[in-house]
C-alpha positions in Angstrom: 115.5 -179.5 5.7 117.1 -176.4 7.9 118.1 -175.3 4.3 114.3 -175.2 3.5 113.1 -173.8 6.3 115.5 -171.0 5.8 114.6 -170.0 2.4 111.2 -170.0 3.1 111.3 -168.1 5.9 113.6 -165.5 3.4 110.6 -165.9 0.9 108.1 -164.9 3.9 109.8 -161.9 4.6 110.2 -160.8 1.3 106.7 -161.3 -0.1 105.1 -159.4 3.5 107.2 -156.6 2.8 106.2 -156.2 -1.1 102.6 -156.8 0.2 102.9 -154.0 2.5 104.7 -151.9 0.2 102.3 -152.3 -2.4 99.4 -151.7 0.3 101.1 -148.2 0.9 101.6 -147.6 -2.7 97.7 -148.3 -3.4 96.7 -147.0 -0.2 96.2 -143.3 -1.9 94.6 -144.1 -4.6 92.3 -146.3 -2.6 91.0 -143.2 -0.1 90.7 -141.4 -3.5 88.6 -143.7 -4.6 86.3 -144.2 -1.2 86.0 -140.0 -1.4 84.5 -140.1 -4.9 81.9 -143.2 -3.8 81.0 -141.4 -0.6 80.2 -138.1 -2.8 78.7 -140.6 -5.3 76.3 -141.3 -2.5 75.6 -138.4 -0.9 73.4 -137.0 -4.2 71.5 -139.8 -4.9 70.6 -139.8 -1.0 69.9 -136.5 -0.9 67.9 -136.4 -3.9 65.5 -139.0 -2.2 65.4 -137.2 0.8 63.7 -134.3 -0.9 61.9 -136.6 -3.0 60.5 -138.4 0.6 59.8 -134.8 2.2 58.6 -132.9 -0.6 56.8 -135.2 -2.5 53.4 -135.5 -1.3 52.6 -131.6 -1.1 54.4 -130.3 -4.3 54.2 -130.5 -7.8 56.5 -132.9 -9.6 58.4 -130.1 -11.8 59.1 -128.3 -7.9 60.5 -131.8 -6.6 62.3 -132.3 -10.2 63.7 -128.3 -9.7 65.0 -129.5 -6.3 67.0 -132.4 -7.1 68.6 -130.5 -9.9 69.7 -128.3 -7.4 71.4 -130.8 -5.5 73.3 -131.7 -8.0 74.3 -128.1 -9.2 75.8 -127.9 -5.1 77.3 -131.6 -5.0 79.4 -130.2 -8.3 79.7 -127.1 -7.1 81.3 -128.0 -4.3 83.7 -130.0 -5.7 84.6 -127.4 -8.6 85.0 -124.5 -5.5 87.4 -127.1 -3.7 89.2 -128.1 -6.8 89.9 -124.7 -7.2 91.0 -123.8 -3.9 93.6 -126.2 -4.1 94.0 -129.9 -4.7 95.2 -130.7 -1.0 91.7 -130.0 0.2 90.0 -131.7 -3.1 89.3 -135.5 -1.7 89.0 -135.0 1.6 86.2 -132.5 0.5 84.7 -135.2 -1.8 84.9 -137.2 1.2 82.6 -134.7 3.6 80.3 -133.5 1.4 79.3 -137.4 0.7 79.2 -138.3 4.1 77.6 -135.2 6.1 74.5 -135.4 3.3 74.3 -139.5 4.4 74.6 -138.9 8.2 72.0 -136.5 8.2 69.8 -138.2 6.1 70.6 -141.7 8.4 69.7 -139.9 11.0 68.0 -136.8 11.0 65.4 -137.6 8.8 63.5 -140.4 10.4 63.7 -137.9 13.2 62.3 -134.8 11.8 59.5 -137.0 9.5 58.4 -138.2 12.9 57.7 -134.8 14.7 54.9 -133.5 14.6 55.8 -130.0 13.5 58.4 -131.4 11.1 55.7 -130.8 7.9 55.6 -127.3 8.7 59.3 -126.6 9.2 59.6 -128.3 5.8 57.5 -125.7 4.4 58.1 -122.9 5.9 62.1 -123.2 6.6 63.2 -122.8 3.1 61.8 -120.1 1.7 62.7 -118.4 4.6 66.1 -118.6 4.4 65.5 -117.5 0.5 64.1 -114.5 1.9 66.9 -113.6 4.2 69.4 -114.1 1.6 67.4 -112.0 -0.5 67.2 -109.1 1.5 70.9 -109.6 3.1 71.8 -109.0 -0.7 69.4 -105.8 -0.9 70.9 -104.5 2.2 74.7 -104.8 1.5 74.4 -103.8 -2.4 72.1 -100.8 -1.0 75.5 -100.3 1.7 78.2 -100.9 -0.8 76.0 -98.2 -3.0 75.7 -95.3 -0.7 79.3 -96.0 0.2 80.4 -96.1 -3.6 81.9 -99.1 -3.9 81.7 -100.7 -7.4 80.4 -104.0 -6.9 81.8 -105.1 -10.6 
């Protein structure tokens, strides 16, 4: 019976440390794997998000035109990190899944229920399309009196 006991217990051993060896072997490929559901989740989150806030006070092509942006950044970002380097790739994936989901968790309810919320909503956007507008004017203008080719 000791005999038994003996292999068994050898058998036990074995078969934890292949387990856990095979854990660590899949254990890459699993956070790979999380990091491209996260950024699978992000969009479509996103996407309702603006389709929540912008939906009652703007046409449908506007909302549609929106959405299609987020998808042009969600792949955008992961074509700019794939080509800074793959270290940075999933862990990238990972962020720009769950930073979209976080503050749509927990911002949003927020922001729907203050009161100047709407207005920010309108206002805030092309806003920040008019800064970048005329931050563009402004340095071309620069790199132009300086005489920098900008090709």
């Amino acid at each position: 019976m000791k005999e038994v006991w003996e292999k068994f217990k050898t058998f036990l051993i074995a078969f934890t440390k292949g387990m856990l060896l095979a854990v660590l072997l899949v254990l890459p490929w699993l956070m790979r794997l999380i990091a491209v559901l996260l950024w699978l989740t992000g969009g479509p989150l996103a996407m309702e998000a603006i389709r929540t806030i912008y939906k009652p006070f703007t046409p449908s092509g506007a909302v549609l035109a929106l959405q299609f942006a987020v998808i042009f950044l969600m792949v955008a970002w992961a074509g700019v990190a794939l080509r800074r380097g793959g270290n940075f790739f999933w862990g990238s994936l990972a962020v720009s899944g769950v930073v979209p989901t976080l503050l749509i968790r927990y911002a949003l309810p927020w922001f729907l229920g203050w009161r100047h919320g709407d207005l920010v909503v309108r206002i805030l956007p092309p806003a920040l399309f008019a800064l970048g507008l005329m931050y563009l004017n402004f340095r071309f203008r620069w790199l132009r009196e300086k005489g920098v080719s900008h090709e």
